[in-house]
C-alpha positions, 0 to 999 in steps of 0.5 A, a space after each residue: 529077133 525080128 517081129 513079123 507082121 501077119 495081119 494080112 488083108 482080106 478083099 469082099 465086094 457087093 452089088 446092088 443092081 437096080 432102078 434109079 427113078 422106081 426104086 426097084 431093086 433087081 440083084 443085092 448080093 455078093 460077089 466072088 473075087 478074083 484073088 490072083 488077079 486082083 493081087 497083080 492089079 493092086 501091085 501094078 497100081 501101088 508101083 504107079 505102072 499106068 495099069 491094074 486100076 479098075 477100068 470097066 465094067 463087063 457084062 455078060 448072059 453066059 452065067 446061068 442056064 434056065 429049062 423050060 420050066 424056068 428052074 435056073 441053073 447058076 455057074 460057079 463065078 470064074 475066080 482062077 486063072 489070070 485069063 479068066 474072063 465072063 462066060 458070055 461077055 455082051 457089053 462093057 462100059 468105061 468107068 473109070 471117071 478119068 478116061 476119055 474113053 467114059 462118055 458120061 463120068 458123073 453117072 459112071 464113076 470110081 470113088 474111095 470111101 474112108 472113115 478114120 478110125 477102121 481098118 478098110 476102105 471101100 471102092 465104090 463103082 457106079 455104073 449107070 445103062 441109060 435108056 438108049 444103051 446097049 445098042 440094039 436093046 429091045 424096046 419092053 422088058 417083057 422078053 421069055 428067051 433069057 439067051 437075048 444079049 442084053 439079058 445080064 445074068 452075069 458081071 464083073 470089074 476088069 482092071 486097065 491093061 496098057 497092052 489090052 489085056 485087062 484082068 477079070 477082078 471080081 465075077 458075080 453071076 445072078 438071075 437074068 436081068 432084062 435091060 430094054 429101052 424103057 428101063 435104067 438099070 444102075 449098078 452100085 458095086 463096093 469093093 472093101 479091102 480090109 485087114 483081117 483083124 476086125 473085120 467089117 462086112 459090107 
């Protein structure tokens, strides 16, 4: 009789939103990922069909709605259908440090993080708004309409498609964050995929 692996793999990530020169960190949470997507990108990039590696990074103001007396309602994170996608997408970024598409690949950039012995490794995506970026910012983060374009209250990791029809891998959806011209914001997002014996929390 023939013996049947049943271990599987288990897939979480992380982000950590916050300032590189204070220190000020902004969003530290989990996200939500993206399963059916996320297994097409994985066999795309196994079978070295030039796509289904994570590519770049989305952001978007769609993902939360505040009343007038600042309650905030947060919106479940799009995990399901392959043409899910941000609900407000206002700005993406290159992060794929081997693309000439990324102006500044030593501030935005893809690593794996491997220790020998366990069962996971992380994908590590850094992603740097320099302070003359998104075009068009306002100059103060001192903003009351949470609706402006570049208030992020939502992100994700879209992998690279040869016909321009990335796929939307992880979502995660948080409180407005204002970028403005007289803040960096860094994102520090890891990916950890993992057997399901063992499991290690990232």
């Amino acid at each position: 009789m023939q013996s049947k692996d049943v271990t599987g793999v288990h897939i979480e990530g992380h982000i950590k939103i916050f300032n590189p020169e204070s220190g000020e960190v902004f969003i530290n949470k989990r996200n939500a990922i993206h399963y059916e997507n996320i297994s097409i990108a994985l066999a795309q990039s196994i079978a070295n069909s030039g796509q289904g590696f994570i590519y770049e990074m989305a952001f978007g103001n769609g993902g939360t709605a505040v009343d007038p007396t600042g309650i905030i309602t947060y919106l479940t994170p799009n995990s399901s259908g392959t043409n899910a996608s941000l609900y407000n997408e206002t700005y993406s970024k290159v992060v794929d440090d081997r693309s000439s598409n990324n102006v500044d690949p030593t501030r935005n950039f893809i690593e794996t993080r491997h220790v020998t012995g366990t069962n996971y490794t992380d994908v590590f995506v850094t992603c740097l708004l320099d302070y003359g970026e998104p075009s068009g910012q306002q100059a103060f983060d001192t903003s009351t309409d949470a609706d402006g374009l570049y208030i992020f209250d939502e992100l994700g990791l879209k992998s690279y498609s040869a016909s321009g029809n990335s796929l939307l891998l992880t979502h995660v959806i948080f409180h407005p964050v204002q970028k403005s011209l007289n803040r960096l914001i860094q994102i520090d997002y890891t990916v950890r995929i993992q057997s399901l014996t063992g499991l290690a929390g990232v």
